[in-house]
C-alpha positions in Angstrom: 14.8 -11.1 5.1 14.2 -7.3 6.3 11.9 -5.4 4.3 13.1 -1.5 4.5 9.9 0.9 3.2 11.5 4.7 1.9 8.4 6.9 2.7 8.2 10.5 2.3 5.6 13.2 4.1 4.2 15.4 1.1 1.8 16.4 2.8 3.8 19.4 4.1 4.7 20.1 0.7 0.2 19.8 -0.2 -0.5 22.0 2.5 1.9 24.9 1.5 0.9 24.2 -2.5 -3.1 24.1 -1.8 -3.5 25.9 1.4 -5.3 24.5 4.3 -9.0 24.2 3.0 -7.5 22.9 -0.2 -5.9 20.4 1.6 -8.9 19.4 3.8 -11.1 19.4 0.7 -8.5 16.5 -1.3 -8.7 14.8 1.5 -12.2 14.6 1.9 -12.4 13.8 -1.8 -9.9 10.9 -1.1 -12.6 9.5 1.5 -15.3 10.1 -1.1 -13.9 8.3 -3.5 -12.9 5.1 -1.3 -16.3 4.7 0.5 -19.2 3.0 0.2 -21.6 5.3 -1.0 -24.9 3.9 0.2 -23.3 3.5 4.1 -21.0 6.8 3.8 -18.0 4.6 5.2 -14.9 2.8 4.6 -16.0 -0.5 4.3 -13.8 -3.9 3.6 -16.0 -4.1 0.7 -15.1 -0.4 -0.9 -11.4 -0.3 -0.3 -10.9 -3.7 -1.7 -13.0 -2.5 -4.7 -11.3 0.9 -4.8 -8.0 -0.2 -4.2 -7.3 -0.8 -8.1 -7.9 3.5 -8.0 -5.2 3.8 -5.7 -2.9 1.6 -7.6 -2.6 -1.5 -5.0 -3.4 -4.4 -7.1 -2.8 -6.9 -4.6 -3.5 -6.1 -1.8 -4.5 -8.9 0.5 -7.1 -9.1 2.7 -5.6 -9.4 6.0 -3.8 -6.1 4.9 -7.0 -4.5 4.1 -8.2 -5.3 7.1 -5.3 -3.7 8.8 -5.7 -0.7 7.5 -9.2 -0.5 8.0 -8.1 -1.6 11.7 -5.6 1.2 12.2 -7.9 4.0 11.7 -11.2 2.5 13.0 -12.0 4.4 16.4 -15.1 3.3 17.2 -15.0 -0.6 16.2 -17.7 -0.9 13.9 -14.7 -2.6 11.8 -15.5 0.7 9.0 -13.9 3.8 8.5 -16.0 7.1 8.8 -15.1 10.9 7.5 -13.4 11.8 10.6 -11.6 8.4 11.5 -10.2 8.5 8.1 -9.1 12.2 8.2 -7.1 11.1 11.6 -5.5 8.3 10.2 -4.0 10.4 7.1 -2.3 12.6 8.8 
């Protein structure tokens, strides 16, 4: 069975909407909201427990660890400010 995933870019359409620091800001606010706030990262831990925020439920944790995996730079298995910015766009 093929799985086929419709995805649409918006953030063109965020850019021209908030303008460039408006964007930036939302995004950092995105990484605010999903980290941990006494390590200032992405952890395992805060996206698992944030996920419910960001509608996903059931997610899996082989899947959060892939997407903690796709944007983690440095290997420290977290995602910082700038790792996270990166893997959004």
């Amino acid at each position: 069975m093929e799985v086929v995933v419709d995805f649409e870019d918006y953030f063109p359409s965020m850019v021209e909407s908030m303008g460039a620091e408006g964007f930036i800001m939302e995004l950092c606010n995105g990484f605010r909201l999903l980290m941990d706030v006494e390590r200032g990262l992405i952890t395992f831990e805060s996206l698992k427990r944030n996920s419910v925020v960001l509608g996903l439920n059931d997610l899996r944790d082989d899947e959060i660890v892939g997407m903690l995996s796709e944007g983690d730079l440095d290997g420290d298995g977290a995602l910082n400010q700038v790792e996270f910015c990166i893997l959004m766009f």
